[in-house]
N, C-alpha and C positions, 0 to 999 in steps of 0.2 A: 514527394507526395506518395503514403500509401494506395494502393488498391481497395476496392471496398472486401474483398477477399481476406490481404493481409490485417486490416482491421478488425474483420468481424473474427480472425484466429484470435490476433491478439486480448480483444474483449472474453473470447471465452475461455481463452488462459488467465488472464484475470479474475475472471469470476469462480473460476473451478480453483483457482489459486484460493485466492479471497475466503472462499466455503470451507477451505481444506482449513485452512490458517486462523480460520476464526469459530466452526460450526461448535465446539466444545466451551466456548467463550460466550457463542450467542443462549445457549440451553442452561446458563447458570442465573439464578434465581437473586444471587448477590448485583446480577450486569443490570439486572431489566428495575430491580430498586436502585441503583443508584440512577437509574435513569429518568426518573418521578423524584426524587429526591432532591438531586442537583438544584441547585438557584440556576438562574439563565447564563449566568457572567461566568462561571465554573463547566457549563455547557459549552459556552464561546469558548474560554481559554482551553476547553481539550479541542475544539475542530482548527485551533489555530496551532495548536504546540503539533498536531497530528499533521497540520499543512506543512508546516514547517519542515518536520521529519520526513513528509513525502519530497518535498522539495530535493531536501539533500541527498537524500537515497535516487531519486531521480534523475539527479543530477550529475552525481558518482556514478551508479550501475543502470543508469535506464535506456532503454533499448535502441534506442538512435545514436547514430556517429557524428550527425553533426547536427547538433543542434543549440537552439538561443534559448538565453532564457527565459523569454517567451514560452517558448515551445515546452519547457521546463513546469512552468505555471499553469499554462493547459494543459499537459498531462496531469500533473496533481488536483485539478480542478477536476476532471473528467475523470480520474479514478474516485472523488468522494463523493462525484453525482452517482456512478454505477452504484458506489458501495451502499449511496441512502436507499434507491430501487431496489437493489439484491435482499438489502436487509430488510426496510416494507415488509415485501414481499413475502419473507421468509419468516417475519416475525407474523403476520397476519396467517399465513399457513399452521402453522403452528398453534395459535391461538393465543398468542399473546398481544395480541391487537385488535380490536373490535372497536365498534360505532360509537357505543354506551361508554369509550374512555372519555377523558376529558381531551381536548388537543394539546395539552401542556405535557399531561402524563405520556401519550404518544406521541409525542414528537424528543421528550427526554428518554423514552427507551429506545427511542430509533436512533437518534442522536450519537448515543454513549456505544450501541452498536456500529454503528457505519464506520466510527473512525477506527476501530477493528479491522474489520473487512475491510477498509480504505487502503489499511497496509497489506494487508494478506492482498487484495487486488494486487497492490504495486508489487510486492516479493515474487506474486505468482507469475504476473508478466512476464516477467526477468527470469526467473528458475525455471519455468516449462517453456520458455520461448526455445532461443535460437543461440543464446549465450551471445551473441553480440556487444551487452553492453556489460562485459566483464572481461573483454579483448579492450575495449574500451578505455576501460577502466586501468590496464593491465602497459595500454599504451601511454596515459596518461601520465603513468609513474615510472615510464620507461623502465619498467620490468619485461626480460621473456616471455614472449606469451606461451613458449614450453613450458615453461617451469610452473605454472597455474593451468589448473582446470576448469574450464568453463562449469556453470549451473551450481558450483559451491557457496551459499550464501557466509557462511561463514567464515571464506578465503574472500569474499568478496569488500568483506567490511572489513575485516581482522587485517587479511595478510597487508595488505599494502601500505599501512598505518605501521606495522612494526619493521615490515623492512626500512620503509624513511622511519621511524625512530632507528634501528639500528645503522642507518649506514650517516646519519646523523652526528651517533658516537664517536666514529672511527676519525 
């Protein structure tokens, strides 16, 4: 069981993760029409393919050592609730959200946003944390944990996938 201390770190490495990962994403004009746009079923299928992919990223680099996957699905749950609040929020600051919408048109730009920042939550977690779950990760595949550096996203996904294909070959 975290602390409520180590929680509320985590939350706001996610959220400043989330902002950093998504803020030039949320300000384009192409995100917030596809988000009035979209049919509902095209809505669902991206908050489902985006659960998905937190799932496995979660599951692979997420910050806990030992965990079910339960704990796996609440986190992914819990980073797409932060991200719908972060985005609201940030979409209504802004002014791309007001009363006079209709609730279809804002709930599709918030929508098409959040699963954005859903990932950037989850990446940011993970990269500004503690590196924990890339020892993790590093253990899993019975790789050195010298020979990898914590907080690389891109060794994080990358490396371990090409060493088992390479040693695979051999």
């Amino acid at each position: 069981m975290r602390s409520s201390s180590q929680s509320l770190k985590e939350y706001g490495r996610g959220i400043i993760g989330g902002l950093i990962f998504s803020l030039p994403i949320i300000y384009t004009m192409e995100m917030w029409w596809a988000g009035f746009t979209l049919p509902p079923e095209k809505l669902l299928l991206n908050v489902v393919v985006t659960y998905l992919l937190l799932l496995g990223y979660n599951n692979f680099c997420g910050i806990h050592h030992d965990h079910t996957f339960w704990d796996v699905c609440r986190e992914s749950v819990e980073e797409i609730g932060i991200a719908f609040l972060v985005t609201f929020l940030f979409l209504w600051l802004i002014g791309r959200l007001d009363l006079s919408m209709s609730i279809s048109e804002m709930a599709g730009k918030t929508i098409v946003e959040t699963m954005i920042v859903a990932i950037g939550i989850s990446v940011g977690t993970e990269q500004l944390g503690t590196g924990e779950g890339m020892i993790k990760a590093v253990q899993r595949l019975s790789i050195p944990a010298n020979h990898i550096r914590t907080g690389n996203l891109l060794r994080c996904w990358f490396y371990p996938y090409v060493v088992r294909s390479f040693l695979s070959l051999r």
